[in-house]
C-alpha positions as CSV (number, residue, x, y, z in Angstrom):
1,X,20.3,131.5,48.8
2,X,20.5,129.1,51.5
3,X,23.7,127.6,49.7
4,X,25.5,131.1,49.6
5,X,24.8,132.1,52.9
6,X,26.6,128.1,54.5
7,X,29.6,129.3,52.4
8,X,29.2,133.0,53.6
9,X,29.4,132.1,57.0
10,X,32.3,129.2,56.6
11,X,34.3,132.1,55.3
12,X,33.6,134.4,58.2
13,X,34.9,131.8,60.6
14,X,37.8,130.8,58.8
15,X,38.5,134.5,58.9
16,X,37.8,135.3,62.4
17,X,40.6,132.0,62.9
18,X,43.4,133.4,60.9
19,X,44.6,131.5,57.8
20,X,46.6,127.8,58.4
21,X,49.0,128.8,55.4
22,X,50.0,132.4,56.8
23,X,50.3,130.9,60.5
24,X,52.3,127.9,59.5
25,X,54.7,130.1,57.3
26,X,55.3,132.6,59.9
27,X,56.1,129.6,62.5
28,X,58.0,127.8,60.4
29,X,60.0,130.7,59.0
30,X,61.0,131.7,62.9
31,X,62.2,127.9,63.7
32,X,63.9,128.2,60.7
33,X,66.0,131.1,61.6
34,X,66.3,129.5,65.2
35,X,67.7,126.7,64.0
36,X,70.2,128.1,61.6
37,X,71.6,130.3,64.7
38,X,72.3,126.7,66.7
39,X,73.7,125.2,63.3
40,X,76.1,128.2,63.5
41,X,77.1,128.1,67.3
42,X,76.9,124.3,66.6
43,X,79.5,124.6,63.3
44,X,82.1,126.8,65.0
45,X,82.1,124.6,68.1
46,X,82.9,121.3,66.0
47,X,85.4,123.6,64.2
48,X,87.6,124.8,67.2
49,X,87.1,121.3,69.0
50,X,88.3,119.3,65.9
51,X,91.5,121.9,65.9
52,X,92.2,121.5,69.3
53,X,92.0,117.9,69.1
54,X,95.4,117.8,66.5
55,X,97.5,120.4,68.2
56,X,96.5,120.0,72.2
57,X,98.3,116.0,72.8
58,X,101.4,117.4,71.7
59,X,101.7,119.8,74.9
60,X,102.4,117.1,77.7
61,X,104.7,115.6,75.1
62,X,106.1,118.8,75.1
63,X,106.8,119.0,78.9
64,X,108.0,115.7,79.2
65,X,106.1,115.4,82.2
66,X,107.2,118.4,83.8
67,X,104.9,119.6,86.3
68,X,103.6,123.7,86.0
69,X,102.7,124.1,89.7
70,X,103.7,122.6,92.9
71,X,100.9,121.8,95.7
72,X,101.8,123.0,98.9
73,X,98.5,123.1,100.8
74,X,96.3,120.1,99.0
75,X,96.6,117.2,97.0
76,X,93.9,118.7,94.1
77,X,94.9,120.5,91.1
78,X,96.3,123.5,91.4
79,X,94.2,126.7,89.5
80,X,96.9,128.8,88.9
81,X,94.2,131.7,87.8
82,X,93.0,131.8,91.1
83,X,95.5,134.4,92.8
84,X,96.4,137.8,93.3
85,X,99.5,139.8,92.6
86,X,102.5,140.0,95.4
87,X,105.8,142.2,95.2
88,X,109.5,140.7,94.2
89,X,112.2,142.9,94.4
90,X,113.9,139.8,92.4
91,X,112.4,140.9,89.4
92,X,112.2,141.8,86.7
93,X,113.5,139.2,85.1
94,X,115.1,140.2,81.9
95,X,115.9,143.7,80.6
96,X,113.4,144.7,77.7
97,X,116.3,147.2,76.8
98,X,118.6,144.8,76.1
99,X,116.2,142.6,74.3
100,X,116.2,143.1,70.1
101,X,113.0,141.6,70.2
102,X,110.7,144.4,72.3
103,X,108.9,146.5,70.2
104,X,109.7,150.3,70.7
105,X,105.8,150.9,71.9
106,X,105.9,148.9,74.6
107,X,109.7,149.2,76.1
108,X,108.5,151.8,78.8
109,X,112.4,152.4,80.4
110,X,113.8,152.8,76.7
111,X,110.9,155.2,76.2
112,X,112.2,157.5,79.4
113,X,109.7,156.0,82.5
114,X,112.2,156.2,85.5
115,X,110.3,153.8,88.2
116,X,110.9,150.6,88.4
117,X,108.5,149.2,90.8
118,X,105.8,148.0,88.0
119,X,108.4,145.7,87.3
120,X,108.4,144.3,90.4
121,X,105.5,141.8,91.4
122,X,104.9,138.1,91.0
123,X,101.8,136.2,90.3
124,X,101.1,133.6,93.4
125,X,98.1,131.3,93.2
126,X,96.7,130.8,96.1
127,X,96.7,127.5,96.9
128,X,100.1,126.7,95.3
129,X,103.4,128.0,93.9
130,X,104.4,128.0,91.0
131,X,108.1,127.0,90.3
132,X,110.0,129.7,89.4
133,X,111.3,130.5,85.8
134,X,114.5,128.4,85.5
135,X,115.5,129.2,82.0
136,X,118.1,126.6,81.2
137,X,115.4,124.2,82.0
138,X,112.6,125.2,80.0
139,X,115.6,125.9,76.4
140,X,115.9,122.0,77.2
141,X,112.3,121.5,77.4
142,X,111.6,123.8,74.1
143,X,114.4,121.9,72.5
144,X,113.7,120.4,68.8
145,X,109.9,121.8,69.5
146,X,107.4,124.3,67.7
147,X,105.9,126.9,70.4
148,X,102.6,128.9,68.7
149,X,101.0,131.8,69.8
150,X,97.9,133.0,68.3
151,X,95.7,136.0,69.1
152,X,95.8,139.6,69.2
153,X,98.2,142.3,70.2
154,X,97.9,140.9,74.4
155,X,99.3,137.6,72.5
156,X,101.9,139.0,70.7
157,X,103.6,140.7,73.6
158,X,103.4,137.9,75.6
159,X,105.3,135.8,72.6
160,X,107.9,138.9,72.9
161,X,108.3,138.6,76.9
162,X,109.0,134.7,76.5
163,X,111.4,135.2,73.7
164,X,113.6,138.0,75.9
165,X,113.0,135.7,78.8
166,X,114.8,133.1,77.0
167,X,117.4,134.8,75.7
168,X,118.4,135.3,78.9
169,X,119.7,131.8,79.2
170,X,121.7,131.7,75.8
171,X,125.2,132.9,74.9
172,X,125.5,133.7,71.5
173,X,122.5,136.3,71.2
174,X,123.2,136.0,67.2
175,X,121.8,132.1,67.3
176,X,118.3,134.0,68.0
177,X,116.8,135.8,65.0
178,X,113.0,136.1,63.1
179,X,113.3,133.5,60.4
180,X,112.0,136.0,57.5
181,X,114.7,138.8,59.0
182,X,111.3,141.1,59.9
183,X,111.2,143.4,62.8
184,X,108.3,142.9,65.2
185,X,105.8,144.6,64.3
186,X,101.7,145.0,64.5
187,X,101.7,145.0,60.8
188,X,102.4,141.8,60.2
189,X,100.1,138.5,60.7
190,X,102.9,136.0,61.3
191,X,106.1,136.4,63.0
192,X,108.6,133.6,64.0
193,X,111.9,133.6,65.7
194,X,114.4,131.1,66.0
195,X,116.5,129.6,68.5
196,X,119.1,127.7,66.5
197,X,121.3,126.2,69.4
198,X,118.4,124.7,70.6
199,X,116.9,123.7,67.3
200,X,112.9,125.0,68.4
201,X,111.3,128.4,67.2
202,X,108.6,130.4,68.9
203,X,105.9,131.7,66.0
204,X,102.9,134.5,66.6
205,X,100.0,134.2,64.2
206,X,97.7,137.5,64.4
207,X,93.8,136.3,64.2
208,X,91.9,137.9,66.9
209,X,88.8,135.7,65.8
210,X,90.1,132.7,65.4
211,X,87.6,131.9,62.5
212,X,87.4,134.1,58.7
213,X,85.8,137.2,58.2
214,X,83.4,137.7,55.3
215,X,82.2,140.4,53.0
216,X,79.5,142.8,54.0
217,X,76.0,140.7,53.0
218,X,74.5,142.5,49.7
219,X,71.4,144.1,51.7
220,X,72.6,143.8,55.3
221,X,72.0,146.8,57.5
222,X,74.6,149.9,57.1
223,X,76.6,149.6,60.6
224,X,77.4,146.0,59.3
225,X,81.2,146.3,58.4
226,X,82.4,142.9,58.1
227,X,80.9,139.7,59.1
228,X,82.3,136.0,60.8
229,X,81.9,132.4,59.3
230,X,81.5,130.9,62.3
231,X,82.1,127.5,60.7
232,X,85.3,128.4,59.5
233,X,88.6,128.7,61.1
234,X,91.7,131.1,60.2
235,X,93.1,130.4,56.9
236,X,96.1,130.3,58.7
237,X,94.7,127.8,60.4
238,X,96.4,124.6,58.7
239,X,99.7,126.3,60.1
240,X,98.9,125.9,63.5
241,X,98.0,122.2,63.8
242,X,101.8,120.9,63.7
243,X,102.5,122.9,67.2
244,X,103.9,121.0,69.9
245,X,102.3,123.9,72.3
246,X,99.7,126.5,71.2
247,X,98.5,129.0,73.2
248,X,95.4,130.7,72.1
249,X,93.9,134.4,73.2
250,X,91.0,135.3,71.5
251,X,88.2,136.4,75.0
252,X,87.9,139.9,74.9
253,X,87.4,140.2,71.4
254,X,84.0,138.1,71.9
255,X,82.0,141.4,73.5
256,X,79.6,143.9,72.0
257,X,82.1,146.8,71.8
258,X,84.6,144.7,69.5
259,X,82.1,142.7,67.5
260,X,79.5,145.7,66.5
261,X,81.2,149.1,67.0
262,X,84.9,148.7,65.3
């Protein structure tokens, strides 16, 4: 009796203390899920760092040394994001009209609008200026180069204003064409035009990630549609890494709205 009522009350205690196997499973299991989110965040880092790292050094090579932004007020760097919008009645500066390479959706004068004033204003940091467009000069700087955009539908619209931008500066308009003979479209993921005189092509890679998307998991939740490998870029990605200037757009994608309710 005396021998069952020691183990009786060794029991009751161990009870009243929670079980060492139960707490130490439920602890580990949470560090465990902790530390496969940093492993992730930690992945996709290394992933767009290593990219960067092979196609960034070829963008002052690109430039030749020419300089983005003039200081007029300070001998620091100039943050050319930091400014505000001022009118120009010298722009615009090219007639999206006239250019072959403005898609129909977004050419608001050949769609009817008859103001012109939206056309009309300048971006001016505030501590500098920024040299004005001088397109003869930046043809010479693109020549024999490999410009890449890459991004959504903000990115591909900004590849179509620098295209008509530069074909303001060239003669024969039939030396500029899209190397697979496509029309600009939303519908397709890569897009490249050529400028032929000047031996250099502007391309536009659609990936509004930057990194794959995955199957639905087997048992994940029902609003799950799709799913990110956070450790892996774009397959398209090996196409991007022999830019001489790439210019990525991916920020508004990153948000609640875009990753859980499209």
């Amino acid at each position: 009796m005396t021998t069952f009522s020691k183990s009786a009350s060794f029991n009751r205690r161990a009870l009243s203390f929670g079980s060492p196997r139960v707490v130490r499973k439920s602890w580990v299991s949470q560090w465990f899920r902790v530390l496969v989110m940093i492993g992730s965040l930690l992945s996709f880092s290394l992933a767009i760092g290593c990219g960067s790292r092979y196609v960034f050094p070829g963008i002052s090579q690109a430039f030749n040394g020419y300089r983005t932004s003039k200081l007029t007020n300070s001998t620091k760097s100039c943050n050319i994001s930091n400014g505000r919008w001022i009118p120009d009645d010298s722009y615009p500066m090219y007639n999206a009209s006239e250019c072959p390479f403005t898609e129909n959706g977004f050419n608001c004068l050949g769609n009817g609008r008859k103001d012109q004033a939206y056309l009309k204003w300048r971006w001016k940091p505030n501590n500098c200026d920024i040299p004005r467009f001088k397109v003869k000069d930046i043809l010479e700087i693109f020549r024999s180069k490999r410009i890449v955009f890459v991004g959504d539908s903000m990115s591909r619209t900004q590849w179509e204003s620098l295209i008509c931008l530069l074909m303001t500066g060239v003669e024969d308009k039939t030396t500029v064409y899209e190397v697979n003979g496509n029309k600009i479209t939303k519908r397709i993921r890569f897009l490249g035009v050529r400028f032929s005189t000047f031996n250099f092509t502007i391309e536009f890679f659609r990936s509004v990630f930057f990194v794959q998307h995955g199957w639905v998991p087997k048992h994940g939740p029902k609003r799950v549609r799709s799913t990110l490998k956070l450790d892996k870029l774009d397959e398209m990605s090996n196409k991007w890494v022999n830019s001489d200037i790439l210019i990525f757009n991916t920020g508004h994608w990153w948000v609640p709205g875009k990753l859980f309710d499209t």
